[in-house]
C-alpha positions in Angstrom: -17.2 18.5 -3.5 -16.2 14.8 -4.8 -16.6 12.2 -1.7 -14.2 9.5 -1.4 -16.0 5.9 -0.3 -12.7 3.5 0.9 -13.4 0.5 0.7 -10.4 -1.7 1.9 -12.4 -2.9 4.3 -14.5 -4.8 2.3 -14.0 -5.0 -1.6 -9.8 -4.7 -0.7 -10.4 -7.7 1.5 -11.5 -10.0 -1.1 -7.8 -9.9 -2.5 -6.8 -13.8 -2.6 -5.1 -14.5 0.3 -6.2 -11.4 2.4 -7.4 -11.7 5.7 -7.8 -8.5 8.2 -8.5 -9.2 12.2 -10.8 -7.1 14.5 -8.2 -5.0 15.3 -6.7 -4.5 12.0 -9.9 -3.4 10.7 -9.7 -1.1 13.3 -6.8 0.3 12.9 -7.0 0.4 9.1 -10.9 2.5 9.9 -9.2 5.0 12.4 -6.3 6.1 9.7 -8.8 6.3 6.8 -11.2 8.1 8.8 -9.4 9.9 11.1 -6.1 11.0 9.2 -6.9 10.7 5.7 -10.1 11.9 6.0 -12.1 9.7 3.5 -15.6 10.8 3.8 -17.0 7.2 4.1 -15.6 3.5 4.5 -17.1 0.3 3.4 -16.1 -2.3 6.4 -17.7 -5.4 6.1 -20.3 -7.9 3.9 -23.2 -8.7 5.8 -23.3 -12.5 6.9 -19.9 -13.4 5.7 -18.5 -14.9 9.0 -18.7 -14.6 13.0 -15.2 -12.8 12.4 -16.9 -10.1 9.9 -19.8 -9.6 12.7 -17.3 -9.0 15.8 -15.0 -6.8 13.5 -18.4 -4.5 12.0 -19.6 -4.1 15.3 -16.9 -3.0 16.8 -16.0 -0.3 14.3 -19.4 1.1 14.6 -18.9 1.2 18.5 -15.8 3.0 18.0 -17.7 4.9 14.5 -20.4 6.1 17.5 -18.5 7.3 20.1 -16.5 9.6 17.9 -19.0 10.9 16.1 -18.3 8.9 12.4 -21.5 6.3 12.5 -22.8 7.8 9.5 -19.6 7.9 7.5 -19.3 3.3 8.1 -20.9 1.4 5.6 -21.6 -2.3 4.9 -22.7 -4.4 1.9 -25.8 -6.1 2.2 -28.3 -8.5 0.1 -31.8 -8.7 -1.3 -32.4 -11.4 0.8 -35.5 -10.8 2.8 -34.1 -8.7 5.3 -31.5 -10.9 6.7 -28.7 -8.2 5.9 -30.5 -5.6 7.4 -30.6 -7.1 10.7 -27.0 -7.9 10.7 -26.3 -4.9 9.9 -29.0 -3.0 12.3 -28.0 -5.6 15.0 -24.5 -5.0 14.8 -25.0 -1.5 15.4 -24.7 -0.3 11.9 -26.8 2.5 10.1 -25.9 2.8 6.5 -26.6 -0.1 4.5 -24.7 -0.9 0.8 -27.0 -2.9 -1.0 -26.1 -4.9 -3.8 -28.8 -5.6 -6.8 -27.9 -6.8 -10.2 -27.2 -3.7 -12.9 -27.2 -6.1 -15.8 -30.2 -8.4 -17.5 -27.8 -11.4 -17.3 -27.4 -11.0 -14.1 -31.1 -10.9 -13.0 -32.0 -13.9 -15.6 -29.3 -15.8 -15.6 -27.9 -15.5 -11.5 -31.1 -14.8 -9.6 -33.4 -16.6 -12.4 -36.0 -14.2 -12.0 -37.4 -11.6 -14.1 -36.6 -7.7 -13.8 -40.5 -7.0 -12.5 -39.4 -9.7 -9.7 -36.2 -8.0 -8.5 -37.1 -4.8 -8.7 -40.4 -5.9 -6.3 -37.7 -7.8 -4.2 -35.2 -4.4 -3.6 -38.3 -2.1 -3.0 -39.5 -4.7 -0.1 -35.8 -4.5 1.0 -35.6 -0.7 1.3 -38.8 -0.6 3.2 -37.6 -2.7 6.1 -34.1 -0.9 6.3 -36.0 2.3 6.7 -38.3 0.2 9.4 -34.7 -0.2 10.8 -33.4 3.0 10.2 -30.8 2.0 8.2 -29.8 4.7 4.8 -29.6 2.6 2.5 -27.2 3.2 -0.8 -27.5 0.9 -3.8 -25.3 -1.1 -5.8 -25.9 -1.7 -10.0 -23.7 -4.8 -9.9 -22.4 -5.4 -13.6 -23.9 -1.9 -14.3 -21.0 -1.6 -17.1 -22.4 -4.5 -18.9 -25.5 -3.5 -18.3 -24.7 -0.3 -20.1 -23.0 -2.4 -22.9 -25.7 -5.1 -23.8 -28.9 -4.2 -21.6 -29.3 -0.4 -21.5 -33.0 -0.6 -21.5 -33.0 -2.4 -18.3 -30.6 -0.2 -17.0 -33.1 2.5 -17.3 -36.1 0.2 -16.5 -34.1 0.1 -13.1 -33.4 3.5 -12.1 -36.9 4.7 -13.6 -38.3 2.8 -11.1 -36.1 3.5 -7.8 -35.0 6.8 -8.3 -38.1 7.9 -6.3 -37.0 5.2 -3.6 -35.5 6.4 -0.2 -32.0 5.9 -1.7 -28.8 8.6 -0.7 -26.7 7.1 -3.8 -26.6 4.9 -6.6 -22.9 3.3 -6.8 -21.7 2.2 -10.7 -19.6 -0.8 -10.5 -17.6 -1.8 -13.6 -17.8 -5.1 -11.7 -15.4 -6.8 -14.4 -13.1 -4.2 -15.2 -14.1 -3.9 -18.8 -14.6 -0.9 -19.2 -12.1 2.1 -21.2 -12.1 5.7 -20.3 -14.2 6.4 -23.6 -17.1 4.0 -22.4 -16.7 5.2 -18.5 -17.2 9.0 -19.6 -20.2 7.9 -21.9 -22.1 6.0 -20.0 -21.6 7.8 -17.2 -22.7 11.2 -19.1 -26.1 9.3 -19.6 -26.4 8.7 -16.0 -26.3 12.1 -14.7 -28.0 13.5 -18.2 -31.1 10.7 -17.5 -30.9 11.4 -13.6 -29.7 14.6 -13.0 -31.5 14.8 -9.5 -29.8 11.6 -8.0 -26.0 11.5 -6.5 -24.0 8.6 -8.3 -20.8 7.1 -7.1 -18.1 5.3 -9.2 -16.7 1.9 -8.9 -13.6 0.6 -11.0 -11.8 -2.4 -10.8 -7.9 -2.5 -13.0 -8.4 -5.9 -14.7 -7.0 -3.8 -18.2 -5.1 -1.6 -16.3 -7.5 1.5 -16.6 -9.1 1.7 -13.1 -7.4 5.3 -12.6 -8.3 6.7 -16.0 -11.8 5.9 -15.6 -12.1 7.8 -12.5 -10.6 10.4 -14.3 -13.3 10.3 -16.8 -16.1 9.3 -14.6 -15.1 12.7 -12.5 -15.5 14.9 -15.9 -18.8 13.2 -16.7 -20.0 14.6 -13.6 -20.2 11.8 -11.0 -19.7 13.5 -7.5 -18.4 9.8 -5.9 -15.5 7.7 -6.4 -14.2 4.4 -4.5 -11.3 3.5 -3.9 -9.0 1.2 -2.0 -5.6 0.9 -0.4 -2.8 -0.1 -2.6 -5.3 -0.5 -5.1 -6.4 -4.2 -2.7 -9.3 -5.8 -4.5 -10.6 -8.7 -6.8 -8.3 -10.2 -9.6 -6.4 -7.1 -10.6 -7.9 -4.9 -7.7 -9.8 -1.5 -7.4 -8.9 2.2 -8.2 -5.6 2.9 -5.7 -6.2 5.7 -3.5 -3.2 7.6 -3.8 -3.4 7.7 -7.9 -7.0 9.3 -7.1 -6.1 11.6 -5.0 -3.3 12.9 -7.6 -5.8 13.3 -10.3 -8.5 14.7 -7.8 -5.6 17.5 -6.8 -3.5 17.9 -9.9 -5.1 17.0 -12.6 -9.0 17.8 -12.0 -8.7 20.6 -9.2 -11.9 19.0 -7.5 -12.2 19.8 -4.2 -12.4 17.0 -1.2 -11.8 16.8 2.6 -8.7 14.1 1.6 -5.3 14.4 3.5 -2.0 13.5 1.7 0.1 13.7 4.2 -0.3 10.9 5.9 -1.2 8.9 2.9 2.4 7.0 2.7 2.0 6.2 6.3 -1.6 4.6 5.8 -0.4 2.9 2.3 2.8 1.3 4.6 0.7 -0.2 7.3 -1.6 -1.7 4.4 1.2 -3.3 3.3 2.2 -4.6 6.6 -1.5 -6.1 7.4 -2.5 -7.0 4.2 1.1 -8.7 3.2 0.6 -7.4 -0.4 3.8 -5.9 -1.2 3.6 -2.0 -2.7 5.6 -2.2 -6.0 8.3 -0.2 -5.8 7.2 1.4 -8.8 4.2 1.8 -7.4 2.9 5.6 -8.5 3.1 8.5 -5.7 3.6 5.7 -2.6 6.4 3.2 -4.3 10.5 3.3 -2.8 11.2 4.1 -6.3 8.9 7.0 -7.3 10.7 9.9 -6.1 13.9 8.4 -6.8 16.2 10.0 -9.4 18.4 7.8 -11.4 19.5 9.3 -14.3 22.6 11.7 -13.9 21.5 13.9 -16.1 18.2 14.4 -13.9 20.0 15.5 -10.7 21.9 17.9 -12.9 18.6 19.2 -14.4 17.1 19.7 -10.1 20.6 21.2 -9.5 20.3 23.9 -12.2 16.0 24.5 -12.1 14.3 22.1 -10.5 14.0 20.9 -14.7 12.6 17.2 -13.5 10.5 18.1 -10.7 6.6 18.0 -11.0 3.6 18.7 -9.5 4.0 15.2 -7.5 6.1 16.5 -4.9 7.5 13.9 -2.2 6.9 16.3 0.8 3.5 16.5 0.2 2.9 12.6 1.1 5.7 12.9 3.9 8.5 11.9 1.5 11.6 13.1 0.4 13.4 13.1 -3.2 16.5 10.7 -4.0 19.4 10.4 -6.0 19.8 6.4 -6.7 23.4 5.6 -7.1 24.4 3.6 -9.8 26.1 2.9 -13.7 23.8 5.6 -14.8 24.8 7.7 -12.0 26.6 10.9 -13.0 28.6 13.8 -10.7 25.6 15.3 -10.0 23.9 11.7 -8.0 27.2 11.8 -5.8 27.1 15.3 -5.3 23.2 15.1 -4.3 24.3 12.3 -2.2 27.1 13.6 -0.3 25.4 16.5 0.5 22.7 14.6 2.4 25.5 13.1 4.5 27.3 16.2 4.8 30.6 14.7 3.1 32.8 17.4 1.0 35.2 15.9 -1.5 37.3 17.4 -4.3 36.6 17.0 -8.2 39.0 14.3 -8.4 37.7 12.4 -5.5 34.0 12.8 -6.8 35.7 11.1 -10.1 37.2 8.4 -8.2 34.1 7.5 -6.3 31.8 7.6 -9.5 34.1 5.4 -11.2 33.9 3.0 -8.3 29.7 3.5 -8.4 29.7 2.9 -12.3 31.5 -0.5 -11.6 29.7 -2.2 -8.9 26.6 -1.1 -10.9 27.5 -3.4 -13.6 28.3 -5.9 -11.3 24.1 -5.5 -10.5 25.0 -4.1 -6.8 22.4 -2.2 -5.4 24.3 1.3 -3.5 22.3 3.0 -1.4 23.6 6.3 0.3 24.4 4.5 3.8 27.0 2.5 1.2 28.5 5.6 0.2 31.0 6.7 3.1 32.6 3.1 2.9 33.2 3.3 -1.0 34.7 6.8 -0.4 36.6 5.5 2.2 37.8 2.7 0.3 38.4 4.7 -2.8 40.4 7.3 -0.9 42.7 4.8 0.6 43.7 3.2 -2.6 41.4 0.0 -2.3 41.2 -2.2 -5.7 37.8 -4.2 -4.4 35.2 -3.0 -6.1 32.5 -4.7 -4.6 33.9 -3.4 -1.2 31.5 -1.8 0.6 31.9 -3.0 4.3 34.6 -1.7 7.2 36.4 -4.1 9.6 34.9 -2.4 12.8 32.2 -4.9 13.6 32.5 -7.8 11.9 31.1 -11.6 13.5 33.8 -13.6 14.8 31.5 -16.8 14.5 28.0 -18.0 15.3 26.1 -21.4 15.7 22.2 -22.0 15.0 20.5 -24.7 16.5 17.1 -25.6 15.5 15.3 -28.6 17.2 11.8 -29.4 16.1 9.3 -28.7 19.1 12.0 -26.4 20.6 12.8 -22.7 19.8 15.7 -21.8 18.2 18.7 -21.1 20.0 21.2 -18.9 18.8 25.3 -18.2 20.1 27.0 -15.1 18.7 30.4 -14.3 19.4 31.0 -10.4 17.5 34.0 -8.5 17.5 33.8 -4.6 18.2 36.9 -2.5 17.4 38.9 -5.6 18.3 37.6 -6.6 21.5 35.0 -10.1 21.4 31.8 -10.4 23.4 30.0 -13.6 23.1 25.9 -14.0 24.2 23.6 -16.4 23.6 19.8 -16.7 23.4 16.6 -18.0 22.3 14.3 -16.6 19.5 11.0 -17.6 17.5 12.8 -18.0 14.8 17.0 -18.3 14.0 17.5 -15.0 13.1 15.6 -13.9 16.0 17.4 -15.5 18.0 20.4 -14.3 16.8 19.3 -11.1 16.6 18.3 -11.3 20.8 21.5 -12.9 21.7 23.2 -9.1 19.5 21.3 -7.4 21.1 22.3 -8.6 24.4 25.9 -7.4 23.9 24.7 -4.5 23.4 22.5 -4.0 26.1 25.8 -4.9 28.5 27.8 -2.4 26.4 25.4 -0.1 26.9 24.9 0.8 23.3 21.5 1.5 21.6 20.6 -0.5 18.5 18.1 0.3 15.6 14.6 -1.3 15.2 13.8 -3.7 12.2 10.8 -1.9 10.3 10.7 -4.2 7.3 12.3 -7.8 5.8 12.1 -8.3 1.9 13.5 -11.5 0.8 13.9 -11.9 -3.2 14.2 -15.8 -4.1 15.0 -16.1 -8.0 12.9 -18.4 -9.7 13.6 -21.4 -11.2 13.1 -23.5 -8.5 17.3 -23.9 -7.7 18.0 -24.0 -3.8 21.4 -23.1 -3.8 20.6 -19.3 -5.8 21.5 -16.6 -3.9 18.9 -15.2 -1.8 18.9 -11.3 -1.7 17.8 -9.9 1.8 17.0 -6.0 2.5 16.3 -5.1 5.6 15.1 -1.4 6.6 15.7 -0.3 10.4 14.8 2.7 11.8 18.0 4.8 13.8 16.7 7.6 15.5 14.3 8.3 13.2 16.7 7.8 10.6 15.4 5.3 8.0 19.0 3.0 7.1 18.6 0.1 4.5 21.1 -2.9 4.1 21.2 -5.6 1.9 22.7 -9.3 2.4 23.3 -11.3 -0.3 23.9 -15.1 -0.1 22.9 -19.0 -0.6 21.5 -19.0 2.4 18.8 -17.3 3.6 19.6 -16.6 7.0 23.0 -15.8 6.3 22.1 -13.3 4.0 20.6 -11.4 6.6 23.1 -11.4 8.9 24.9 -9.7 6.3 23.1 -7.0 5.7 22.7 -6.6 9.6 26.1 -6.5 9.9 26.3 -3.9 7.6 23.8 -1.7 9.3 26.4 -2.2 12.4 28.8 -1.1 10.6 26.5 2.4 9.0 25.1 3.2 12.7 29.2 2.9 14.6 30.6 5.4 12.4 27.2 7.9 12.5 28.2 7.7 16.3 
């Protein structure tokens, strides 16, 4: 049985510019815990902040009265038992700590010698035990350690492997490691130490995090840690979801982890953490069970030929057919069956023609485009970058904004020819316009979608009159729509693409 050790909590959190609040920490503990089932979290450094304090203790309030205590970890230091009562104090009972896994580290960091810091751990371990505290232990720099100090390496782990210690945790603190080195130095660990339980820690500086899990797992270590979106110093940790494809496909190694609500978990992450998911992004990106190619939709139509073990349901997803110049008959087919829209050979022909052409024109076409290109193809249209319908459209707006004063918004919208006019006040102008929409609405009696996520793509250079691409995703009934707005102006551009999702939700109704 491998055991999983998240720890977004604590290593994810030292991602420049990351921040997570008591409650977020929370929140981000329950879904780990609760719905992923990771068998333990790391959740805080010991005397970081007041914030860290309030945020530990609280988890291990919650941790205790659902029955998790011994599953919530937190990083400590040999520092004379000051860790230990933070932790202890806090209400805390299993205790990370860090020593130095490298001679350079010791000499050159602590300026002590290796007889001093071993002396200074095994004082350390006796008052957490005085404190009932478990105590794991960190090698920090163990993979240099392994690279130009293997003697003291062993010197180490001669000495405390008789120690009241549950695990000893491997970090390849820099990231230097390859899978080569990870599977040989880890074979020596559990060849040396067969009798002690040793966890795995990577970090993706060369972009090998996930392969040296992979190999750490077939030398025989029996933990790995992960975080999040792969959250963590410089180029981050090992990413969750990639682990738990190579624990379930790739390795066949049992665990308790559920990958069902693993997209759900990665999305909030996102939200908190404001670290975007690439959308390339393996097993939890927009773009990984999306189909481009033409000739792969044909391939799923005729034997599932493109399909692998990665499939989308099992993390809550579901496979699409991107629509664009290397779209063939078989994307629109794919397509219009999801919408339910049945055309002729010739039509399909029309439509893919029109695809093809905005497509080299660099528009994005999503599916909620598609019924206005058909429509437009089908009534003889010659815009190709048409992909809007007169139904809703905004007659005109005004945004005022007045430092020290919210933002007031006036929107005047026409709706199958008939104008209602609102105004309102927002914490921001396009919340404000948004409010004063939604008050028509309201009147009209009409329900409206709910904004789930804002991406705004800025081109570099530096040039402040480039177009400013806006996608925003809204959530219809459980329906997941996704416009984009494209213009100079910020703002602007969003309107557009709301407009759009006007538009998408009037004819659905």
């Amino acid at each position: 049985m491998i055991e999983i050790l998240d720890t977004t909590l604590r290593d994810g959190e030292q991602t420049a510019g990351v921040s997570f609040n008591t409650n977020e920490k929370l929140t981000i503990a329950k879904l780990l815990l609760d719905d992923i089932n990771v068998d333990r979290i790391e959740v805080a450094s010991a005397r970081v902040s007041s914030g860290e304090l309030e945020a530990f203790g609280t988890i291990c309030q919650w941790a205790q009265q659902n029955g998790h205590l011994g599953r919530v970890e937190a990083l400590g230091f040999v520092d004379n038992g000051v860790s230990i009562d933070w932790i202890a104090n806090a209400g805390g009972k299993v205790m990370n700590l860090l020593t130095k896994g490298s001679l350079r580290h010791v000499t050159m960091q602590l300026k002590k010698t290796p007889e001093e810091h071993l002396a200074d751990i095994k004082a350390n371990i006796e008052m957490a035990a005085k404190r009932g505290l478990e105590v794991n232990l960190y090698l920090e720099d163990w993979s240099n350690g392994m690279i130009h100090s293997p003697e003291y390496v062993k010197y180490m782990l001669d000495h405390l492997q008789h120690l009241p210690i549950r695990r000893f945790m491997l970090p390849d603190t820099l990231g230097i490691l390859c899978p080569d080195q990870t599977l040989q130095f880890c074979q020596q660990m559990v060849k040396m130490y067969p009798a002690l339980q040793f966890d795995f820690h990577a970090h993706n500086d060369y972009d090998m995090a996930v392969a040296n899990v992979y190999s750490a797992l077939k030398a025989g270590i029996t933990g790995i840690h992960t975080t999040v979106n792969g959250l963590g110093e410089r180029a981050g940790n090992a990413p969750l979801a990639s682990v738990i494809g190579i624990l379930n496909d790739h390795l066949g190694e049992e665990n308790s982890l559920d990958e069902h609500r693993l997209t759900y978990i990665c999305r909030m992450v996102e939200t908190l953490s404001g670290i975007r998911i690439p959308d390339n992004k393996p097993i939890v990106g927009d773009s990984v069970f999306t189909q481009c190619s033409g000739v792969h939709a044909d391939g799923d139509n005729k034997d599932n030929l493109y399909v692998n073990k990665l499939l989308p349901e099992r993390f809550g997803r579901v496979r699409k057919y991107a629509l664009g110049k290397t779209s063939g008959k078989a994307n629109i087919n794919k397509n219009l069956e999801e919408l339910g829209i049945h055309l002729s050979p010739e039509q399909i022909k029309l439509v893919t023609k029109r695809i093809i052409e905005l497509g080299d024109k660099k528009e994005n076409v999503t599916t909620e485009d598609l019924p206005f290109i058909i429509s437009d193809v089908l009534r003889g249209g010659n815009n190709a970058g048409s992909t809007t319908t007169d139904n809703i459209h905004i007659v005109n707006y005004s945004l005022n904004l007045t430092r020290g004063l919210k933002p007031v918004a006036t929107v005047r919208i026409s709706i199958h020819g008939k104008e209602y006019e609102q105004t309102s006040a927002g914490d921001g102008q396009y919340d404000a316009f948004m409010k004063a929409l939604w008050k028509i609405y309201e009147k009209l009696g009409k329900n409206h979608p709910l904004l789930v996520d804002y991406k705004v793509s800025i081109p570099p250079g530096g040039k402040t009159d480039a177009l400013v691409e806006t996608v925003i995703s809204w959530n219809n009934n459980g329906q997941e729509i996704r416009t984009r707005g494209l213009d100079a102006d910020q703002t602007e551009a969003a309107i557009k693409a709301t407009v759009k999702m006007l538009n998408i939700v009037e004819q659905r109704s």
